[in-house]
Structures are given as C-alpha cells and as structure tokens.
Rosetta silent file (secondary structure, phi, psi, omega in degrees, C-alpha in Angstrom):
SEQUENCE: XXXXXXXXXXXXXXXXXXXXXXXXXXXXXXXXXXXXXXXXXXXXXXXXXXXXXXXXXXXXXXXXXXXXXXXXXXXXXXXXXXXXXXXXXXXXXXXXXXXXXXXXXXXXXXXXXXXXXXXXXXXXXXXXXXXXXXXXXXXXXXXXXXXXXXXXXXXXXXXXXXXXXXXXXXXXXXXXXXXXXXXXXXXXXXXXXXXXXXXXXXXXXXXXXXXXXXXXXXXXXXXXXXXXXXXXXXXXXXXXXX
SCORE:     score description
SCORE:     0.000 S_00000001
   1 L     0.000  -37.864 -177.433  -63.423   -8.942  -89.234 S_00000001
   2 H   -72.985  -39.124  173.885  -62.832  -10.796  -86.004 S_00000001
   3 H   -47.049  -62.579  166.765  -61.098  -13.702  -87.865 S_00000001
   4 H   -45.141   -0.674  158.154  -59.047  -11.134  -89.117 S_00000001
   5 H   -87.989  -22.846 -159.600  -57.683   -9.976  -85.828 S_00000001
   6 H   -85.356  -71.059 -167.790  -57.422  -13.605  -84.885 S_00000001
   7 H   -43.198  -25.729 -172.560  -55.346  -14.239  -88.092 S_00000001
   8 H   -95.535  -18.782  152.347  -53.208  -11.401  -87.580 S_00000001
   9 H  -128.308   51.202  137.569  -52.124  -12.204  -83.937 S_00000001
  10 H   -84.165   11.340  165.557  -51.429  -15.437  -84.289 S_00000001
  11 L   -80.186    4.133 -169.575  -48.053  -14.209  -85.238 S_00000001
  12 L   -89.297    4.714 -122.215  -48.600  -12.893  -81.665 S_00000001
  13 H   -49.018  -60.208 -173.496  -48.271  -15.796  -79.580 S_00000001
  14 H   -55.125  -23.582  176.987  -47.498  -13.783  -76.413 S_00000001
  15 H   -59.388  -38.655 -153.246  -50.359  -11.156  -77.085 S_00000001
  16 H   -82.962   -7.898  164.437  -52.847  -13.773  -77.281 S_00000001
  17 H   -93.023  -20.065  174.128  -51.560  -15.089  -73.203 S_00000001
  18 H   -94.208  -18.109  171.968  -52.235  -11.630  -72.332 S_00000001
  19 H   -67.944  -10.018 -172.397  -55.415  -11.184  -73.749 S_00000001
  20 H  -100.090  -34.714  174.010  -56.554  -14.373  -71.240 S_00000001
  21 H   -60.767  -61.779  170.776  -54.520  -13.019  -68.386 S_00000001
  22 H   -32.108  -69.431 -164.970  -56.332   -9.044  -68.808 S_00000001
  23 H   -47.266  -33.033  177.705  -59.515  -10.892  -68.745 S_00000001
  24 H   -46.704  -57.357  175.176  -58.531  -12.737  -65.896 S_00000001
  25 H   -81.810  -30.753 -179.640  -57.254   -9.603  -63.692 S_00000001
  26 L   -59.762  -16.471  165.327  -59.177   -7.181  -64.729 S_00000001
  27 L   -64.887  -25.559  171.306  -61.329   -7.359  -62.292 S_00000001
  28 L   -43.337  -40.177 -171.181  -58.988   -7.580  -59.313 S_00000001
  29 L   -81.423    5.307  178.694  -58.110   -4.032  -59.251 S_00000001
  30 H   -86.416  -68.180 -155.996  -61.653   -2.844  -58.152 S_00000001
  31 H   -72.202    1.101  162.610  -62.331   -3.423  -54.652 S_00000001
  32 H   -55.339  -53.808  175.177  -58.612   -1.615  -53.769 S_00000001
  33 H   -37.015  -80.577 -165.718  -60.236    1.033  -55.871 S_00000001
  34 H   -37.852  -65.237 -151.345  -63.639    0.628  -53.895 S_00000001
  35 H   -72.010    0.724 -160.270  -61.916    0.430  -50.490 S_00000001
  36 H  -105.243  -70.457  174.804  -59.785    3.406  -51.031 S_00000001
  37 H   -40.024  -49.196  151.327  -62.292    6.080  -52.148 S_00000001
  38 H   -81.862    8.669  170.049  -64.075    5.195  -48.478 S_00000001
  39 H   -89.859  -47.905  173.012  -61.450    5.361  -46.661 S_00000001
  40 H   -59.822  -41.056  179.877  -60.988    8.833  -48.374 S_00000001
  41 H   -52.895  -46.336  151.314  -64.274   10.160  -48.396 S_00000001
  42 H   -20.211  -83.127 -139.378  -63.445    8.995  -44.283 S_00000001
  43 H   -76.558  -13.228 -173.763  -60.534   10.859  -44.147 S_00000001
  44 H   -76.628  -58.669 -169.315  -62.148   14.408  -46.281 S_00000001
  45 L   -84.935   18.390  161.331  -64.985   14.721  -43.753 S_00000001
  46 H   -65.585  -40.876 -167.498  -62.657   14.445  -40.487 S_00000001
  47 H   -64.027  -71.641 -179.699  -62.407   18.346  -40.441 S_00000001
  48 H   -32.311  -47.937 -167.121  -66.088   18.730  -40.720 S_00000001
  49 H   -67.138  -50.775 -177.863  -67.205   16.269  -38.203 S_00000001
  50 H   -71.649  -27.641  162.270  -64.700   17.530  -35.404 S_00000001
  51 H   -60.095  -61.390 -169.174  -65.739   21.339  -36.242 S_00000001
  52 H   -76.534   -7.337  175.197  -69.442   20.547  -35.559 S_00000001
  53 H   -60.530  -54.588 -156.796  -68.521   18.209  -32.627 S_00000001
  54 H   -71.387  -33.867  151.018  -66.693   21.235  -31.058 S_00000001
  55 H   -16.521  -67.036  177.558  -69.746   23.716  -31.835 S_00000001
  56 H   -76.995  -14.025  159.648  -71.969   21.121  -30.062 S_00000001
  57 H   -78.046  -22.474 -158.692  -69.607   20.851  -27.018 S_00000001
  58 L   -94.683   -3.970  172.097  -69.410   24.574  -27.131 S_00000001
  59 L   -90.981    0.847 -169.493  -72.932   24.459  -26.880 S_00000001
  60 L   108.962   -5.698  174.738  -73.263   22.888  -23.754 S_00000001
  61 L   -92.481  142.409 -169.078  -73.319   19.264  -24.746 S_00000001
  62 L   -76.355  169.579 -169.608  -71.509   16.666  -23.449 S_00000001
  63 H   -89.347    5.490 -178.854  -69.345   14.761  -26.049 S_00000001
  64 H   -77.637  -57.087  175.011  -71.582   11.426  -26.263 S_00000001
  65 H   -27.212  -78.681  174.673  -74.414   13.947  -26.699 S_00000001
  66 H   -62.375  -36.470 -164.343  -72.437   15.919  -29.711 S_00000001
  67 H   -53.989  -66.199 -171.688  -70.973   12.360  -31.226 S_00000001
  68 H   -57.513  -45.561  174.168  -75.084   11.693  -31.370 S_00000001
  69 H   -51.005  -24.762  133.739  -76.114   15.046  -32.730 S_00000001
  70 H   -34.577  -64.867  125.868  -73.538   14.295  -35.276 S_00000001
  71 H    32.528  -97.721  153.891  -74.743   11.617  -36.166 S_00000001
  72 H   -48.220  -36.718  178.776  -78.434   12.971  -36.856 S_00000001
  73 H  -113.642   -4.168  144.613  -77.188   15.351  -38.916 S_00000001
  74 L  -135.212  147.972 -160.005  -75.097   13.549  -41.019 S_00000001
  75 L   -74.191    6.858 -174.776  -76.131   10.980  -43.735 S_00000001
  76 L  -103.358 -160.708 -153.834  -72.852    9.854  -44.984 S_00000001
  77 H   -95.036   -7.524  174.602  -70.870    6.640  -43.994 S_00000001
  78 H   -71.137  -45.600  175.254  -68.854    8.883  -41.172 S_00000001
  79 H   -34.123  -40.483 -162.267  -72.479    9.509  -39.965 S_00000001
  80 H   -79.048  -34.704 -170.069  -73.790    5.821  -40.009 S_00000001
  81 H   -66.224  -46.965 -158.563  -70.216    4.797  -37.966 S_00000001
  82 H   -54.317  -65.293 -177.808  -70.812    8.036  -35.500 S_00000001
  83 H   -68.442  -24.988 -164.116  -74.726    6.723  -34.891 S_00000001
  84 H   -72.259  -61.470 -162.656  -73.305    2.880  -34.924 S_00000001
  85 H   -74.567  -31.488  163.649  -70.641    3.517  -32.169 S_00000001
  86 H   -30.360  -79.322 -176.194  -73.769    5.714  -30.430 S_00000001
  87 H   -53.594  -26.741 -166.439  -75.782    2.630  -30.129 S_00000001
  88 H   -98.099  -29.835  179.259  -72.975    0.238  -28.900 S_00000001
  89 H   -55.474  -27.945  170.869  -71.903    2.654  -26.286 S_00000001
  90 L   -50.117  -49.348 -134.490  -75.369    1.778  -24.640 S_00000001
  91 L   -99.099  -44.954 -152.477  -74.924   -2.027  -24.626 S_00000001
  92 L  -129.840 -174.040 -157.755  -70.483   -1.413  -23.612 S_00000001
  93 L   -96.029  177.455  179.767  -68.654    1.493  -22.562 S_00000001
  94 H   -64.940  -93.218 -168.290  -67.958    4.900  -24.426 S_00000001
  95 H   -65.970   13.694  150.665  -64.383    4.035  -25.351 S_00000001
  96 H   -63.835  -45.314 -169.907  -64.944    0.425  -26.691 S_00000001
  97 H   -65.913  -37.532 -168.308  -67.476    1.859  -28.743 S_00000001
  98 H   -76.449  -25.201 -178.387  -65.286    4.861  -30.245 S_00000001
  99 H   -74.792  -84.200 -166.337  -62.238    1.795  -30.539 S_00000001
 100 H   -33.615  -35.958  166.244  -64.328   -0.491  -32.136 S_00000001
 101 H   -58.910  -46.862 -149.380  -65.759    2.736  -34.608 S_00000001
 102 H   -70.259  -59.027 -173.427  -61.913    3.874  -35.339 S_00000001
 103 H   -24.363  -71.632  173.799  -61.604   -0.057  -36.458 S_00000001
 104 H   -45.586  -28.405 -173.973  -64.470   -0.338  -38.867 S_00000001
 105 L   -78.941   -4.762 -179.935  -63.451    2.774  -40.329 S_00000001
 106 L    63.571   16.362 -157.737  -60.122    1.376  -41.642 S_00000001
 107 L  -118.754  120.966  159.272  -58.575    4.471  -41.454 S_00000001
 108 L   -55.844  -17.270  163.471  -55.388    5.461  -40.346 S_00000001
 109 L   -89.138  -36.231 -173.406  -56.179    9.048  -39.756 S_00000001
 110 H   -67.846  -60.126  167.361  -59.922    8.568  -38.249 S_00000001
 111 H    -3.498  -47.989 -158.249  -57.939    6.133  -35.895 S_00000001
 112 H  -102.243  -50.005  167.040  -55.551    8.613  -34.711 S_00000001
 113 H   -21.501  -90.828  141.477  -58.729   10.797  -34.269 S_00000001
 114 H     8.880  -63.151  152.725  -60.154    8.558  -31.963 S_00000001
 115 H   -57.400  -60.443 -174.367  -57.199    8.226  -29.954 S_00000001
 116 H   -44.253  -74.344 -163.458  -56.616   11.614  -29.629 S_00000001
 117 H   -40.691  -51.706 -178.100  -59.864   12.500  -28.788 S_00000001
 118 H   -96.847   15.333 -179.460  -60.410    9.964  -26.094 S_00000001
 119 H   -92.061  -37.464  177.660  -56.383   10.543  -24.926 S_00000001
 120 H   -55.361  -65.703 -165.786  -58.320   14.348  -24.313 S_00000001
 121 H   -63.314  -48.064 -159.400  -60.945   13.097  -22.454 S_00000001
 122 H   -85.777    6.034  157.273  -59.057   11.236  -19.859 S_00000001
 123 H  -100.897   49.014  170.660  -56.720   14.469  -19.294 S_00000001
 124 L     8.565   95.311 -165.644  -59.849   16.634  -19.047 S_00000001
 125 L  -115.589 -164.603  160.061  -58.029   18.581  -21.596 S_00000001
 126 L   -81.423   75.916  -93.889  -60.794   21.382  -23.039 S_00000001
 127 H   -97.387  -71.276 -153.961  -62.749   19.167  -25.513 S_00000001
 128 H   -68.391  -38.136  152.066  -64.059   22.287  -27.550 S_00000001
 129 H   -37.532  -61.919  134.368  -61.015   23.817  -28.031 S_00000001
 130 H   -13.392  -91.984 -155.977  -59.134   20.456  -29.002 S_00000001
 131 H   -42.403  -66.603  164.192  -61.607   19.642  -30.654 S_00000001
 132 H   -28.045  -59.744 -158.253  -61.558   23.224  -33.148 S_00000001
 133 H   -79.374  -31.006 -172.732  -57.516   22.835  -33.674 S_00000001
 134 H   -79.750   11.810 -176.991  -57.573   19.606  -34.326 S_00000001
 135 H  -104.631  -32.766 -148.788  -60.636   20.176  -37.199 S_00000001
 136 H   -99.017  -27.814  176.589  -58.413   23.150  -38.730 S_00000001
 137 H   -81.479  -24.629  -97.472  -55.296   20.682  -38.542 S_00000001
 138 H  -148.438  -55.922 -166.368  -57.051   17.456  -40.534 S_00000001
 139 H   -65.629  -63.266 -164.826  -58.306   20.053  -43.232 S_00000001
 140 H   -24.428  -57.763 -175.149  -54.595   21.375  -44.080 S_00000001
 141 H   -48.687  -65.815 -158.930  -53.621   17.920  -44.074 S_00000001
 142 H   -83.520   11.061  167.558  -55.997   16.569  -46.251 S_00000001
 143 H   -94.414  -14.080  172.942  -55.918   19.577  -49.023 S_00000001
 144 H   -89.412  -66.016  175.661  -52.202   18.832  -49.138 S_00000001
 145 H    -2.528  -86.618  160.560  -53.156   15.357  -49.326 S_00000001
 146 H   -30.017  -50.053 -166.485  -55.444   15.984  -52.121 S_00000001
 147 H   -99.641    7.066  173.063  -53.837   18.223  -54.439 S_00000001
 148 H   -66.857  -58.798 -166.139  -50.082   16.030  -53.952 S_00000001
 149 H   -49.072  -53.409 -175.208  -52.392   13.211  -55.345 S_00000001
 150 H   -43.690  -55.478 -176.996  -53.866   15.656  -58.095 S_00000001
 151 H   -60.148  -43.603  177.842  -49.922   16.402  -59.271 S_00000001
 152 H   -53.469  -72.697  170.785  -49.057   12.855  -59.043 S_00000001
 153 H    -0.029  -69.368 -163.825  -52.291   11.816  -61.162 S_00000001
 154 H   -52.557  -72.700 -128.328  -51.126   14.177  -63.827 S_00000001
 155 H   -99.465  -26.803  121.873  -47.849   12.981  -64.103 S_00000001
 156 H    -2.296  -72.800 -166.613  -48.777    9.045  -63.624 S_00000001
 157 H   -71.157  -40.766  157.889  -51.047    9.349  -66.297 S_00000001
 158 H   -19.117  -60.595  169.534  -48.684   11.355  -68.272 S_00000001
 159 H   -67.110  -59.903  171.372  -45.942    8.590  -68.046 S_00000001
 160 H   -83.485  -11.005 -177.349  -48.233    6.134  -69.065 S_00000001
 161 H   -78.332  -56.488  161.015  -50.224    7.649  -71.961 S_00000001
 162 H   -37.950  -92.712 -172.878  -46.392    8.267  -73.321 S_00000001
 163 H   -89.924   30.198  131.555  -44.769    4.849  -73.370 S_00000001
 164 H  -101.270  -39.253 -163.706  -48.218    2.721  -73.733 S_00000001
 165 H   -99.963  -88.645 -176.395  -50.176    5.086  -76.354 S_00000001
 166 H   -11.596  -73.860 -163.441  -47.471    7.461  -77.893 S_00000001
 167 H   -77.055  -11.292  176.392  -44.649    5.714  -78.525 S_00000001
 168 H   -72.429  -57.237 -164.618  -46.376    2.189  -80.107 S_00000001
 169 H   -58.272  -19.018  165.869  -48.263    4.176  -81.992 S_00000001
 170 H   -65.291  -37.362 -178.801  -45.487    6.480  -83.484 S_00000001
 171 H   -95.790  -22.456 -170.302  -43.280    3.340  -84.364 S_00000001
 172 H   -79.497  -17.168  145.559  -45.835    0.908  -85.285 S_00000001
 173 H   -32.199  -75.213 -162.012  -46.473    4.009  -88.239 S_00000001
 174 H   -59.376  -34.564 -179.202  -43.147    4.452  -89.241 S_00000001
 175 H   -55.528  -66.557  170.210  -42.481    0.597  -89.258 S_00000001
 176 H   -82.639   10.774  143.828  -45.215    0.538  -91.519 S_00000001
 177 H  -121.728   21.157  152.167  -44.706    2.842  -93.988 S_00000001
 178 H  -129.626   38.370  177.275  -41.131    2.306  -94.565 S_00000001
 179 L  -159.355   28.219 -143.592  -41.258   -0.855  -94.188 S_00000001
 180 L   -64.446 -179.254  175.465  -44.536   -2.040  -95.603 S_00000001
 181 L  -131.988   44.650  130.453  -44.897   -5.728  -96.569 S_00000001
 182 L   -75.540    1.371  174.777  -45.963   -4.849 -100.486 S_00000001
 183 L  -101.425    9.935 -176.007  -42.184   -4.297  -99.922 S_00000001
 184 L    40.202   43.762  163.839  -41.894   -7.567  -99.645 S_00000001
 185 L   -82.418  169.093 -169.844  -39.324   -6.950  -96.500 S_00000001
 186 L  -131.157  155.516 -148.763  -39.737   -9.602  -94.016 S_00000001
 187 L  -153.872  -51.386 -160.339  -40.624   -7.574  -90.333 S_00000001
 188 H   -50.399  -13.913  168.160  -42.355  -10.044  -88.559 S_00000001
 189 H   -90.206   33.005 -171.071  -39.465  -11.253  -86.287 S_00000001
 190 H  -153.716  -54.298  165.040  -38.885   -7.272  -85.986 S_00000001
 191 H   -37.490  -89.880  157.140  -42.238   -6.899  -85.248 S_00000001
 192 H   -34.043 -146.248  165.296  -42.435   -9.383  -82.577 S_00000001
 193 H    53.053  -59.527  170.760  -39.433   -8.023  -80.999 S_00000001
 194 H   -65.060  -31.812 -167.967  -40.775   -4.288  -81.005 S_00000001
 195 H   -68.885  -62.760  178.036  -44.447   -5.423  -79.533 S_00000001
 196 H   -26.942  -69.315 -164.637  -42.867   -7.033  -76.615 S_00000001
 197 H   -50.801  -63.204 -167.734  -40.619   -4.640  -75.834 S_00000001
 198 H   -39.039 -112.912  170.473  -43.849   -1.884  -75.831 S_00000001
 199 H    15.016  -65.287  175.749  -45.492   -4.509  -73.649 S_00000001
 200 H   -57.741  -69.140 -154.724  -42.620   -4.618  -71.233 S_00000001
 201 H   -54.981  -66.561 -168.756  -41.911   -0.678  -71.034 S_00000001
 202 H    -2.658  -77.262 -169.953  -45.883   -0.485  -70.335 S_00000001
 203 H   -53.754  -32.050  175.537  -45.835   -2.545  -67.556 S_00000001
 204 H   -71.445  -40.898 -171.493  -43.004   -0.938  -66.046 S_00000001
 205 H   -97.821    5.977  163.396  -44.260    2.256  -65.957 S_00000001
 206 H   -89.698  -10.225  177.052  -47.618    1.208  -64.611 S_00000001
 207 H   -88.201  -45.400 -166.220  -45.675   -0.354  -61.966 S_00000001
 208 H   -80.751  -53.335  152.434  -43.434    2.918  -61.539 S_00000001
 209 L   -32.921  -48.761  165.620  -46.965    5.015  -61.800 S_00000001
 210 H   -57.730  -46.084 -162.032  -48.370    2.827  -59.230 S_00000001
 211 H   -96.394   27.064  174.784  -45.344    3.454  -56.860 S_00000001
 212 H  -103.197  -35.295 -151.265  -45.542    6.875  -57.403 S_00000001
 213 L  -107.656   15.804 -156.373  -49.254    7.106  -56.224 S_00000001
 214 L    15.522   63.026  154.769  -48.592    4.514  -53.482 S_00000001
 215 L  -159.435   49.501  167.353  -50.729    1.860  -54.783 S_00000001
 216 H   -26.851  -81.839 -163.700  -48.418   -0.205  -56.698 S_00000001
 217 H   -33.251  -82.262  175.839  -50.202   -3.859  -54.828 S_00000001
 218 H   -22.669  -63.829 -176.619  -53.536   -2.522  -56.498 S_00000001
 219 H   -87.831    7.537  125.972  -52.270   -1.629  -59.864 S_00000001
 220 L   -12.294  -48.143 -137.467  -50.720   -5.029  -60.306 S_00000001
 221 H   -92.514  -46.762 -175.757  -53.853   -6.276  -61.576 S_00000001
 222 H   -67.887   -2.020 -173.285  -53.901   -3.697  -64.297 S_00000001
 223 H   -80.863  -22.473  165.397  -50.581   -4.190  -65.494 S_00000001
 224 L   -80.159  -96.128 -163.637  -51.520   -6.913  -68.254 S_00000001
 225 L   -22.704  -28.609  164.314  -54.400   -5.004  -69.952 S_00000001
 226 H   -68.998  -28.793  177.805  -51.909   -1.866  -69.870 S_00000001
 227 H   -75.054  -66.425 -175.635  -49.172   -3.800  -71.782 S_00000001
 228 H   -41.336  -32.937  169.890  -51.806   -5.627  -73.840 S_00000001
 229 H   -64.167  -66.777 -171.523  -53.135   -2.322  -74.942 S_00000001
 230 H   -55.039  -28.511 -173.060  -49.583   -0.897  -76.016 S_00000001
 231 H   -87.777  -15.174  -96.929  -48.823   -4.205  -78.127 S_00000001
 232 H  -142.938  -63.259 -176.034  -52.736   -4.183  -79.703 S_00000001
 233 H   -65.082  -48.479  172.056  -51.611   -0.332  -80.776 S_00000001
 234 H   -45.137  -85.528  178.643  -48.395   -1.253  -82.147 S_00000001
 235 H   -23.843  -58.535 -172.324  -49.375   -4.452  -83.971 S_00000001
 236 H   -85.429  -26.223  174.672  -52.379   -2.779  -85.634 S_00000001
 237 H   -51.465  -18.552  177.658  -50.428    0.904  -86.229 S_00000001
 238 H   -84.132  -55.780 -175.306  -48.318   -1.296  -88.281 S_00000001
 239 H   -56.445  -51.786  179.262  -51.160   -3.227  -90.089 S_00000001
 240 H   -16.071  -64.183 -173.150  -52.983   -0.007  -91.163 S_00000001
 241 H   -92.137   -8.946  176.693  -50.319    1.433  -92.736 S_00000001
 242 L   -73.565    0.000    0.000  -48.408   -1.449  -94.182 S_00000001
C-alpha cells in the first residue's frame, strides 16, 4: 500500500518537497505554543493574585508580608515567581526583586502590574484599595481578552477547514468522477495545476488565520503540513473516485 502512495505522488514532485519540509517544521511551532499558554495562564491569574494581595493588606499586612502569604497559598507558576522574588528581596532590595519577577514572567501585563504597584508604593497611594480596582480591572480585561480569542478561534479555524479540507475535497470528487482516467482523458497536468493551487490557498489562509489571532511568526512553521494536507486530500479525492 505504501508503494502505492509513493507511485501515485511521484506525479507529485512538489508534494513530495513538502512532505520533507512538514517533517522538518513541524516541530517548530511548539515552544511559541508552550510559551504562550504561560504567559496566559500569567496573565488569567493577575485578578486573583491582586484581590488576595489587597485582602491581606486589608488585613493588616504589610505588602512584602501579603506578596509572601501569596505565595504560600498559591501552587501555580504566579506562586513559585511571587515566593522566588520573596527570597531575592532578602539577599537585594524589594523593588529589584519585584523588577527582576515582572522580567521572568515575560509578560506584558504582569509587567505593567509590577510597575504600577511599586509606582503606588512610592506615592503612598492606599495599597488595598489600588490594589482591589486594579484586580476588578485585569479580570474585565482578560474575559474580553479571552472570549475575542474564542471568536477569532472559530472563525480561523473556520477559514481554514474551508479552503484546506472542503474545497480539495469537493473538486478532487468531481474531477474524478467526470473525469475519471477509465475515460482515458489525460488530467494529470490538470491535476498538478489544481493540487498546487489548494496548496497555495492553504497556506495563505493559515498565514491570514495566523494574523488574525496575532501569531502569524508561530504559525509559519505550520504552514507546510497545512498545504501538504490540502494537496494529500485533493490528490487522493481524485484517486478514489477515478
């Protein structure tokens, strides 16, 4: 069976550079993936963290005091920075440690946090107060955040499940069964010519999907195995039915 895929795209010449390229790339596109999801999980637990900070200022604690009690009670990777930046505040001063924290976290919003927070401090502004509006502004943000991404998703995936899955598979029928080659029509130049293009539109709209979702650089990598897939579906939607 596998010769017979091999025999049947060597009329394929360009399929068969993308199947070495996919293999190549696929792999590229993870740690964007990887590096993205913590930076989000970061930016989802900002509201939380700054609500129980102001709770624990409002309790009477000073804010190194709530940062640690923070900390201690939570077990995720905002915790581990929160307890990190704890420990280095011992050895250097409170705002190196909280700079050096926004840094590791890689996050343009925790960053901004950070700032704020210690922009607060040095106007003795009311910490627990701050601290509250600024927990209740971070969630808003990040549920519009969240469900923008959720609409894009949809319609990203939408776009590409259309002109990579849909549309090969709809022509690479009809090609073959009115055009079968017991009809002794000659296709194969027609063929080529349709798989490319399918190959091309792919990529474009995995490009245009990417730049939708702003993470175009990232979904680079994915852009041969997304072509290579739509020309795979053509090319055999033909062989079935011819």
């Amino acid at each position: 069976m596998i010769l017979d895929i091999l025999e049947i795209l060597n009329d394929y010449p360009f399929v068969l550079l993308l199947i070495i390229i996919s293999i190549a790339t696929m792999g590229g596109g993870i740690p964007p993936i990887l590096e993205r999801r913590r930076r989000r999980s970061l930016e989802n637990s900002i509201s939380e963290v700054l609500e129980l900070l102001s709770d624990n200022i409002g309790a009477g604690e000073g804010i190194q005091q709530g940062l640690a009690r923070v900390a201690e009670v939570r077990s995720d990777l905002f915790g581990k920075l929160i307890g990190d930046a704890m420990q280095a505040s011992k050895a250097t001063s409170f705002n190196a440690a909280m700079a050096e924290m926004a840094v590791k976290s890689r996050s343009q919003q925790v960053q901004r946090v950070v700032n704020l927070i210690l922009t607060s401090l040095e106007g003795d502004a009311p910490m627990q107060d701050v601290l509250f509006e600024m927990s209740q502004e971070y969630s808003r943000l990040n549920k519009l955040m969240n469900r923008r991404e959720t609409e894009l998703q949809s319609s990203a995936l939408l776009i590409i499940l259309f002109v990579g899955l849909m549309l090969p598979s709809i022509i690479g029928f009809l090609v073959g069964i009115f055009a079968p080659k017991s009809s002794g029509m000659v296709v194969s130049e027609l063929n080529s010519i349709m798989a490319n293009f399918f190959g091309f539109a792919t990529a474009i709209s995995v490009l245009i999907s990417g730049r939708m979702l702003g993470r175009m650089k990232s979904w680079l990598w994915y852009v041969p195995s997304f072509a290579l897939m739509s020309m795979l579906i053509y090319i055999f939607g033909f062989e079935m039915l011819s």
